[in-house]
C-alpha positions in Angstrom: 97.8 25.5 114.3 99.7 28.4 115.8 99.5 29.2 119.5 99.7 32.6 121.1 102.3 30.9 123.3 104.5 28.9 120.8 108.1 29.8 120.6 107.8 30.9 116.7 104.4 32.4 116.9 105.6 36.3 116.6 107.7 35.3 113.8 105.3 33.3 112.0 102.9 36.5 112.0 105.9 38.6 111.3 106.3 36.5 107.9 103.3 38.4 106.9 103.3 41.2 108.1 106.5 42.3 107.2 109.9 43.5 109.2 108.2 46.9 110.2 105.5 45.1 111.6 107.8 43.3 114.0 109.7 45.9 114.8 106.7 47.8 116.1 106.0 45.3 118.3 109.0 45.0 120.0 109.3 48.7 120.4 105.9 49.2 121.9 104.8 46.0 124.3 102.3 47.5 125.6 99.9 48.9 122.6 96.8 46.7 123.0 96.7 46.0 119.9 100.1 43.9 119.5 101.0 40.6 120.1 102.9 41.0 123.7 100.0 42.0 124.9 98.4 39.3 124.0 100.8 37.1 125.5 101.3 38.8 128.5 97.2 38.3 129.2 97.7 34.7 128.0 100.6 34.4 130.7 99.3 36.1 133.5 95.7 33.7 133.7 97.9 30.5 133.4 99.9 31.9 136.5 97.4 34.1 138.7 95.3 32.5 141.2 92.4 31.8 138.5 94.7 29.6 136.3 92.1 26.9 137.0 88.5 28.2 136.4 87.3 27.6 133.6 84.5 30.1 133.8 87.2 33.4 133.8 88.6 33.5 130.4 92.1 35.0 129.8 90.4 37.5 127.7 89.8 39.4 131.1 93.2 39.9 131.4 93.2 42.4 128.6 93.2 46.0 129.0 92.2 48.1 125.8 92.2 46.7 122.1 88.9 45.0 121.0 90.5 41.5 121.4 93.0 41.1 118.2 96.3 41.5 117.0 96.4 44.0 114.4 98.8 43.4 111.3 101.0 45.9 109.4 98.8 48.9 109.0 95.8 47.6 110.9 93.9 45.8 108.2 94.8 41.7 109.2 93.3 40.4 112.3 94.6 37.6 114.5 92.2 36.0 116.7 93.3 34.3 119.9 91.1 31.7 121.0 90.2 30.9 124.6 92.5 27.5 124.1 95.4 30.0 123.1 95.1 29.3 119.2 95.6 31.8 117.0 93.3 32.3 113.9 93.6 34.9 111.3 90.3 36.7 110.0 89.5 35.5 106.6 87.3 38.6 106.5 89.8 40.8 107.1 92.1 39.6 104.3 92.5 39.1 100.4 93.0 35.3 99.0 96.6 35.5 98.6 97.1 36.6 102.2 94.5 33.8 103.0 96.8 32.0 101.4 100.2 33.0 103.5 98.3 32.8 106.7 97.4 29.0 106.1 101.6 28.2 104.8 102.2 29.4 108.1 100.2 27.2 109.7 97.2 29.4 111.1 93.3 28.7 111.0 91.4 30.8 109.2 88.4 32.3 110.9 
């Protein structure tokens, strides 16, 4: 299980998606589409006033994107859960990226 907040998480999705990949995300934090993004949503509804009601989710916190991290090129999804856990589409994937996902320690979904 990999969580959008986990130390490693960026790099364990960077082991599949490749250098470039993680290189884009460091150069542009704020496409809603990449993983900051994410994280910075994540962060901001365990801080803000709302950190304990259940009923707003963290999602709300988003601004764009249609709630995933895109991989290299656009074609993996990565699928944050209300409980932070990310999961990486099966249906957006073949087998042997199935495959790398679950080394790294993701759920499929």
């Amino acid at each position: 299980m990999v969580k959008i907040d986990d130390a490693d998480a960026l790099d364990r999705i960077a082991a599949i998606e490749g250098q470039a990949w993680l290189d884009l995300q460091h150069r542009s934090k704020e496409n809603p589409y990449g993983f900051f993004h994410f994280l910075a949503a994540w962060k901001a509804k365990l801080e803000g006033e709302l950190a304990h009601d259940p009923e707003i989710s963290w999602k709300e916190y988003l601004e764009g994107g249609d709630g995933a991290i895109y991989g290299a090129g656009g074609y993996h999804r990565y699928v944050v859960s209300d409980a932070g856990v990310i999961g990486f589409s099966s249906f957006h994937a073949r087998e042997e990226n199935r495959a790398k996902a679950l080394a790294e320690g993701f759920d499929l979904v």
